[in-house]
N, C-alpha and C positions, 0 to 999 in steps of 0.2 A: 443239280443235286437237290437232296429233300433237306429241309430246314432242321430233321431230327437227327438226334445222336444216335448212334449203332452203339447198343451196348456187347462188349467180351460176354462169352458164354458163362464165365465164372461170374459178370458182374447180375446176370441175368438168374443165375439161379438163388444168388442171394436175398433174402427177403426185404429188405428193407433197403434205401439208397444210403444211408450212412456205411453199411457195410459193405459197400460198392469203392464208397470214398477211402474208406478203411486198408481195403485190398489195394487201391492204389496208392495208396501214401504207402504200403507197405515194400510197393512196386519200384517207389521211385526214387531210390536211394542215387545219390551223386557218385558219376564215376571215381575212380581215385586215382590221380594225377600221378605218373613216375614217368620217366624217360628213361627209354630203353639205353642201352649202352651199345657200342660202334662193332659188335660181336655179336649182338643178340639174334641176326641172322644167319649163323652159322649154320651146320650141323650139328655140333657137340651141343648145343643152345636149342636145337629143334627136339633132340633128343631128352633134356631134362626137361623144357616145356611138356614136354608126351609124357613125363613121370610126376607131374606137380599134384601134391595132395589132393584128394577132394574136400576133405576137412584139415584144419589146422586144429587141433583140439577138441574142442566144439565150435571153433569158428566156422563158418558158412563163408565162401568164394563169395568174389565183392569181382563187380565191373570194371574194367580199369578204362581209363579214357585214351590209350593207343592200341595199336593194331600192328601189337607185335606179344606172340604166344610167350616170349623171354619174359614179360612181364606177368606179375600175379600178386594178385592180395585176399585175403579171407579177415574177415572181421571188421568190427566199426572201436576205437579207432582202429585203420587198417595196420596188418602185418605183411609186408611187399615183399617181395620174393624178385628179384632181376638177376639173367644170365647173361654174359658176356663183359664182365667187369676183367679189368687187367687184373693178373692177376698178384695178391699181395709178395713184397721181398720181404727181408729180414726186420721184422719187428720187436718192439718191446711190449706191445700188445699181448694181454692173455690169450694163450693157444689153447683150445681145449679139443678132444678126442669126443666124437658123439657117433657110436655103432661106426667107426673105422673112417669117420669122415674129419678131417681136421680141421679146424674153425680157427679164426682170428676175432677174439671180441672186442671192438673199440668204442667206448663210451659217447655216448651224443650228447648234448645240451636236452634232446627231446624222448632219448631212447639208448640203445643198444644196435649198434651196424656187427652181423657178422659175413667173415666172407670166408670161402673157402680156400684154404692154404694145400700152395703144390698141385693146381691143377688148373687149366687152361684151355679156354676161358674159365675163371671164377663165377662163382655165384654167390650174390650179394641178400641177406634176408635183415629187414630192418623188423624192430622188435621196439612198439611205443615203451615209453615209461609206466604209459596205463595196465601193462600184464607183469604180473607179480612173475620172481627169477624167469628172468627171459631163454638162460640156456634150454629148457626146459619143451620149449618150443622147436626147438628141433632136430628132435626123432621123425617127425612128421618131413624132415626137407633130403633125408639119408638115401632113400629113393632114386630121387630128382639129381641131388649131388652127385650120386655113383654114377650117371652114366660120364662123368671126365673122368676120365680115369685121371691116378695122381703119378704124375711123371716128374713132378720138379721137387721130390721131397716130401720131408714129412715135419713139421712144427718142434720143436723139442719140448718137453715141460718146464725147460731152465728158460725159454722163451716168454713166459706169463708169468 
């Protein structure tokens, strides 16, 4: 092997080497850590991975560090997206209605977990503390959510 570094094409056309360093710090953002759930190789699971946002808002898709499509995040801090969550029973949890999809909100020490109510597998979208009203976030997941169909009911509003 030659003692020199093979610069990317992008790092090559840049003029200066700070802006080489720049493009790669920009590159190298830390996967984000989630474990998939004991469903997320399903079908139903294959199927809303094929419908997951390209954007969350204006968040930009973020790397996750497994190698299962169930899993998904956009933004720093991230907003994670996982398929194959059992799916929730009878709570005192806020239910809310988002474009026909039925959500369960339950508060975190760090965040907001919603998960989809009445449909199986669930899907689980975690929402930091850091995004101001988190329901807000997802229109963007309505897509993804529809391909379960919802067979075990529907939330009531006397539920939240």
């Amino acid at each position: 092997m030659h003692g020199r570094r093979v610069l990317s094409p992008a790092c090559r056309l840049l003029p200066a080497a700070l802006g080489c360093l720049l493009l790669l710090a920009a590159c190298g953002d830390t996967p984000v850590r989630a474990v998939p759930f004991e469903q997320a190789d399903s079908p139903a699971c294959r199927a809303v991975a094929a419908h997951w946002p390209r954007t969350v808002g204006d968040l930009t898709p973020r790397v996750t560090a497994v190698q299962s499509e169930a899993v998904a995040a956009w933004g720093d801090p991230p907003i994670v997206a996982r398929c194959g969550k059992q799916p929730p029973g009878p709570t005192t949890d806020q239910c809310i209605d988002v474009n026909g999809i039925d959500w369960v909100a339950t508060e975190l020490d760090d965040g907001t977990m919603f998960t989809t109510y009445g449909r199986s597998p669930a899907v689980e979208v975690l929402v930091p503390d850091a995004y101001d009203t988190a329901p807000l976030w997802l229109p963007a997941f309505t897509e993804a959510a529809g391909q379960v169909e919802q067979t075990l009911g529907h939330c009531s509003s006397a539920a939240g």
